[in-house]
PAZA-611601 format. One record per residue: x, z, y of N, C-alpha, C, O in turn. Coordinates in steps of 0.02 Angstrom, whole numbers, plus 32768, in hexadecimal, padded with zeros to 4 digits. Layout:
<nodes>
XZYXZYXZYXZY;...
</nodes>
This chain:
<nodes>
980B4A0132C0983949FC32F8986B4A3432F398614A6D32DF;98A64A19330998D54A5C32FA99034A5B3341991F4A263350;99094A8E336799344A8233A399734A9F33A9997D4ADB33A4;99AA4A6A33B899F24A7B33B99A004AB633F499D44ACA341A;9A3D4ACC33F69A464AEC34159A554AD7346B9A4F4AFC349C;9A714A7634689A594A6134959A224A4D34BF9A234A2D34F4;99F54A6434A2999F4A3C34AF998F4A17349C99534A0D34A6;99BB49DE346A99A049C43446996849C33413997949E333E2;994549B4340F98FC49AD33CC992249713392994F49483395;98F54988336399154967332998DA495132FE98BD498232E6;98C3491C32F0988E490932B398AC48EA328C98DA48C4329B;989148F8324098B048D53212987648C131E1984648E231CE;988F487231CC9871483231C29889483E317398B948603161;985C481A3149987747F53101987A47A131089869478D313F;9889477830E09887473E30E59846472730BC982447483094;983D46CE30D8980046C630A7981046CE3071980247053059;983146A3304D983846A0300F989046902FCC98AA46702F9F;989446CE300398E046D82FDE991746C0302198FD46A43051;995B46CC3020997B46BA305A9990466830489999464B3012;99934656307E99A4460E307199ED4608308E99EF460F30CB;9A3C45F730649A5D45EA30739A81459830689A9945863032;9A7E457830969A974537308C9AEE451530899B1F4537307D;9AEE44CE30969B2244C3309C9B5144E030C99B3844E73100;9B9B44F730C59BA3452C31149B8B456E31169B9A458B314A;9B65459230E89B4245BA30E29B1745CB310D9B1446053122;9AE3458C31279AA845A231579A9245BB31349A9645BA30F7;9A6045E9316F9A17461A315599EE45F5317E99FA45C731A5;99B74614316D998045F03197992F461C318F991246103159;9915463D31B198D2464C31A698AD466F31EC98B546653228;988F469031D0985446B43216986E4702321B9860472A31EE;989A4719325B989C475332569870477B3284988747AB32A1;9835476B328B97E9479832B297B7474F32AB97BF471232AE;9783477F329F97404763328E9704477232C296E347A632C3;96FF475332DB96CE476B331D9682476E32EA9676475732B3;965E47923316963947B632E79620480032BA95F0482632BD;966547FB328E967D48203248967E4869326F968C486D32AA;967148953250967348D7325F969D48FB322F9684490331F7;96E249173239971449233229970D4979320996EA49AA3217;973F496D31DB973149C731C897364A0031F5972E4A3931DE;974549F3323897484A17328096FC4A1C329196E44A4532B8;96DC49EC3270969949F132C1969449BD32EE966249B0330F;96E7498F32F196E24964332596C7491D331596C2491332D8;96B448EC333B96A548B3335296B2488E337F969D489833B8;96E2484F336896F94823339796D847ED33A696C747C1337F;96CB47F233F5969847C6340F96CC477C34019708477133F5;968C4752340996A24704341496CD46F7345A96AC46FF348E;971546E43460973446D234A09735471C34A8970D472834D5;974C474B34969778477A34AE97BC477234BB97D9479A34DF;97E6472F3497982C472D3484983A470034B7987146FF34D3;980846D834C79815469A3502983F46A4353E987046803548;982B46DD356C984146C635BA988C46F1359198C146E335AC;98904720355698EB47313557991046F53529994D46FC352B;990246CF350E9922467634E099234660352C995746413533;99064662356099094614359B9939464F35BF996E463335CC;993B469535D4997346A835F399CC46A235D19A01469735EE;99BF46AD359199FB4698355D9A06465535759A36464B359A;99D24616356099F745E1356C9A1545C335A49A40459835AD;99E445F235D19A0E45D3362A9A4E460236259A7045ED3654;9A6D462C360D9A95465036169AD2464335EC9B0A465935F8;9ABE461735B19AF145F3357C9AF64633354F9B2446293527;9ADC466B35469ADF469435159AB6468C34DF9A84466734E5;9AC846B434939A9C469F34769A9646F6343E9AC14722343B;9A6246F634219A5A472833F89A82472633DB9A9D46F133CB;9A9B477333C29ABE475F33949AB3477233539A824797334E;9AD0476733209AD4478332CB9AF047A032C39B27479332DB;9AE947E3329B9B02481E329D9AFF482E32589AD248123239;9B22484F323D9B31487132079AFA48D231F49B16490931F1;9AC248C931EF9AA6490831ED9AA3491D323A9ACD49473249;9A85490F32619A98492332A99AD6494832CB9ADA496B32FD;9B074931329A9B48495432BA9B58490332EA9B4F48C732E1;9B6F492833149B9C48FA335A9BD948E633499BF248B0335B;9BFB491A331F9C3548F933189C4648D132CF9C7A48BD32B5;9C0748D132BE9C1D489E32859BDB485432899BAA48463266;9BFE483032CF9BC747F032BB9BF547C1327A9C3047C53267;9BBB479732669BB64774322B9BBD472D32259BCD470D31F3;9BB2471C32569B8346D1325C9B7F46D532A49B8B46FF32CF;9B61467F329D9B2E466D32F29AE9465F32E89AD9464A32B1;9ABE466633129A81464933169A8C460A33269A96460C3363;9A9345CB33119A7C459B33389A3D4571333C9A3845343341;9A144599333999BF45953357999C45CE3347998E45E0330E;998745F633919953461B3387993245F033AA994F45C733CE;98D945F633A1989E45DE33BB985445FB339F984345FB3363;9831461133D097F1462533C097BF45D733A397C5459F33BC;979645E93370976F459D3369973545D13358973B460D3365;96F945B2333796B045D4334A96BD460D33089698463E330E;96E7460F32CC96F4464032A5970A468332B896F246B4329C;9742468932F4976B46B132FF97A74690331397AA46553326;97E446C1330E983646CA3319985A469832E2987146AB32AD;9859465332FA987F463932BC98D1462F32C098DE460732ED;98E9463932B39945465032A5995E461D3277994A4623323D;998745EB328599B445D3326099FB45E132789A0E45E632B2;9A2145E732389A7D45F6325F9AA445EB322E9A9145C63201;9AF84611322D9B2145EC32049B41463831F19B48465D3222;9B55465231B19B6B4682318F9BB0467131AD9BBA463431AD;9BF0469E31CB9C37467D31CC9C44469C31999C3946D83192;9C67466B315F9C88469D312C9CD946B431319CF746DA310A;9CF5468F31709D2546B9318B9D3846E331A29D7146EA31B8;9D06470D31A29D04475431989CEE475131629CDA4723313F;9CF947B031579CF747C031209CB047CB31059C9847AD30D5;9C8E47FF312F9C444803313F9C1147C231229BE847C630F5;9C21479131469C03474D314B9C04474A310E9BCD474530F2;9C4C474D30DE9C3C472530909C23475C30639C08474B302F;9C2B47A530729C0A47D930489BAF47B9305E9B8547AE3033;9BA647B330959B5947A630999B404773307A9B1047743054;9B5F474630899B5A470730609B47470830139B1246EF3001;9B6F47242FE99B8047462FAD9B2C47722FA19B03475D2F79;9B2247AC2FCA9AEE47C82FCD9AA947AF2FCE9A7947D52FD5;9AA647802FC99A8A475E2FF59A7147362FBD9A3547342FB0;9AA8470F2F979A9A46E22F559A8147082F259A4F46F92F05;9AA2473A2F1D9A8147712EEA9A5047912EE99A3C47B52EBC;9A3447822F2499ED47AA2F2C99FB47E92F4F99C448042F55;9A2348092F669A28483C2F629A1A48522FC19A12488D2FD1;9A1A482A2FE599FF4829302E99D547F9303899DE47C13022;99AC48073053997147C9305D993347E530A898FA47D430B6;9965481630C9993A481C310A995B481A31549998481D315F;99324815317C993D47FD31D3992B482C31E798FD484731C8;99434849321F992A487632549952485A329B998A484432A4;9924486332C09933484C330B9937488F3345991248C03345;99674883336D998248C4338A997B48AB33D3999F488333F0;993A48D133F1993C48B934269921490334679925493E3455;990B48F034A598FC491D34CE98A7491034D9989848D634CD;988B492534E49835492F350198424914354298714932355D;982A48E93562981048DA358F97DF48EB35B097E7490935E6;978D48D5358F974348E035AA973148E5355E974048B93535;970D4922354F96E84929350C96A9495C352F96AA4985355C;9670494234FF96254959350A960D497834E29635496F34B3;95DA49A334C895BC49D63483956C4991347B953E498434A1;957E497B344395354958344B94F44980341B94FA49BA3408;94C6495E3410948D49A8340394A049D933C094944A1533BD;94C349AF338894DB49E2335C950D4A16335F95284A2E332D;951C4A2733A3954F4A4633CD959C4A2133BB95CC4A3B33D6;95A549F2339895E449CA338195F749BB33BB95DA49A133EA;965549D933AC967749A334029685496033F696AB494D33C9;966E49413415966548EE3423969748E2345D968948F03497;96E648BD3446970748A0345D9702486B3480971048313471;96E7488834BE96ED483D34FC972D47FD34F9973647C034F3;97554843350397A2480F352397CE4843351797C9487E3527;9811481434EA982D482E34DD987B482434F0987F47E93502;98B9484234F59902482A3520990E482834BF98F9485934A1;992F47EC3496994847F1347E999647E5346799B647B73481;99AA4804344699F84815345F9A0E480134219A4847EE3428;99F347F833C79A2647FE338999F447E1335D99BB47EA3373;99F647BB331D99CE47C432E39A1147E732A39A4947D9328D;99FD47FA32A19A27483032579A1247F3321199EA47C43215;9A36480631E09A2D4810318D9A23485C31879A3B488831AC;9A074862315F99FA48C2314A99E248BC310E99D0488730F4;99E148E630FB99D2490730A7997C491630AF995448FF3087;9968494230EC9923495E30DD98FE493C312899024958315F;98E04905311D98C2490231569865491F315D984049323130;9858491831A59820492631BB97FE491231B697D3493A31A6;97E348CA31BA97AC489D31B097BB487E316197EB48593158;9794488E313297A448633100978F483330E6979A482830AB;976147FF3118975647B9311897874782312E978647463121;97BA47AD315A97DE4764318897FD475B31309807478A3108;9803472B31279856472730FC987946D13102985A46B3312E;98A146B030E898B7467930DB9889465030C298604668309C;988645FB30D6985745D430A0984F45C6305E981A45BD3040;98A745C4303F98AD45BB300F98ED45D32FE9992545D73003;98DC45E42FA1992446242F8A995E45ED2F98995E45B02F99;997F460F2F9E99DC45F12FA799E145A52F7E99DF456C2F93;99EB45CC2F2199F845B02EFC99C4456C2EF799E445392EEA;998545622EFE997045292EF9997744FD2F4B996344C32F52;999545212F7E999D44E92FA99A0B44DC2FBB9A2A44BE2FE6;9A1A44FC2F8E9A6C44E92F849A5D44CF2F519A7E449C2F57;9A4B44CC2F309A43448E2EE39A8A44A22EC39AA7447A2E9E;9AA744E52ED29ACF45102E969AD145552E8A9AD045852EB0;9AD3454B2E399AC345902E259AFA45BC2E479B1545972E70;9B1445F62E499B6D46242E2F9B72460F2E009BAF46062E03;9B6345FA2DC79B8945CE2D909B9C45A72D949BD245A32D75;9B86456E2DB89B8D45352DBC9BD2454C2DDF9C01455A2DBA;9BDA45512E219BF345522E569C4045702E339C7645542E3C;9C3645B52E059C8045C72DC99CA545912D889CD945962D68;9C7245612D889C86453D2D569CB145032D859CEA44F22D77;9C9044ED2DB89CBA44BF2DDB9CF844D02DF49D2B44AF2DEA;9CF645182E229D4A45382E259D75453C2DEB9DB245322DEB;9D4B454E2DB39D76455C2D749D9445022D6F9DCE44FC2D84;9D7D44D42D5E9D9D44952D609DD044972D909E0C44932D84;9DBB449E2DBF9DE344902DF69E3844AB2DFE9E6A44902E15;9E2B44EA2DE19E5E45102DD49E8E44FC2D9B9ECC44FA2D9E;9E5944EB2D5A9E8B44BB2D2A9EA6447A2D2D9ED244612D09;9E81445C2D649EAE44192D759EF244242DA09F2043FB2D9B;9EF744642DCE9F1844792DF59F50448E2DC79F8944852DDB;9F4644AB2D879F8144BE2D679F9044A22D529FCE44A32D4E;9F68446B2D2A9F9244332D0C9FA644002D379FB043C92D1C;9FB044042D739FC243D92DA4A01843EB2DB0A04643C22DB7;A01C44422DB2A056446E2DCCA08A44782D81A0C644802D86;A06744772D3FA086445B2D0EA0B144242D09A0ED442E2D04;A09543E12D08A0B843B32CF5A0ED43B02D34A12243972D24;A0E943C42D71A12543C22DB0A15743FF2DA4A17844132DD4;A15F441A2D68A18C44572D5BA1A6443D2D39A1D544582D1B;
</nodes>
């Protein structure tokens, strides 16, 4: 757990199994594991995330995606958080109109980011017998991308590249065409 200077708390997640970026550049995986005991000590109870997802949705707000827990660089949207009997499951959309969005994106294919952390406030937390704090309920406010996360079970279901069904090769060889039809298009009109 790491605490901002706002009061915020911060846990950070890995994906299952590599980040999954799709068509649009969705992600998709588990960013908290109820259960899992985090390199903090902590433990997130089952339905800690609940009564703050049903105050978000009556309120039309939604978590947001964040760039390393900085505020001023969101990334993306969530468009589905939901607790199921695993944990925090997170699906959303990378914007690569920003700049952020397509460096992560990028990061992302390469292997080179592959963790979640969720930035939220304590609500009700308990010491259960191994003196571990056990997260009742929690206000959550962000899921991040990050470089070093806390829990290193959450991660993605499946790596990028086998659920985009293209390599970065692939994907340079097709611009490269693309580009030579484009010139030989701007050729013959000169």
């Amino acid at each position: 757990m790491y605490l901002t200077g706002n009061g915020l708390e911060q846990k950070f997640c890995r994906f299952d199994e590599g980040v999954v970026v799709t068509d649009g550049h969705e992600i998709e995986g588990y960013a908290s594991l109820f259960g899992a005991t985090d390199q903090g000590g902590d433990v997130v109870a089952k339905g800690a995330y609940e009564a703050s997802l049903k105050r978000l949705a009556e309120t039309g707000r939604r978590v947001k995606l964040l760039w390393q827990h900085d505020p001023a660089q969101p990334i993306g949207i969530w468009t589905e958080v939901r607790e199921d009997a695993k944990g925090l499951h997170v699906k959303g959309r990378l914007l690569t109109e920003v700049e952020k969005g397509r460096e992560a994106a990028r990061l992302i294919e390469a292997g080179a980011i592959d963790g979640l952390s969720i930035g939220y406030r304590t609500i009700r937390a308990s010491k259960d017998a191994e003196g571990r704090r056990v997260l009742n309920e929690v206000e959550l406010w962000e899921v991040s991308l990050v470089t070093f996360p806390m829990l290193p079970d959450a991660r993605l279901s499946q790596p990028m590249a086998a659920k985009s069904g293209d390599s970065a090769e692939e994907t340079l060889r097709e611009l490269a065409g693309v580009f030579r039809h484009a010139r030989e298009v701007l050729a013959g009109q000169g």
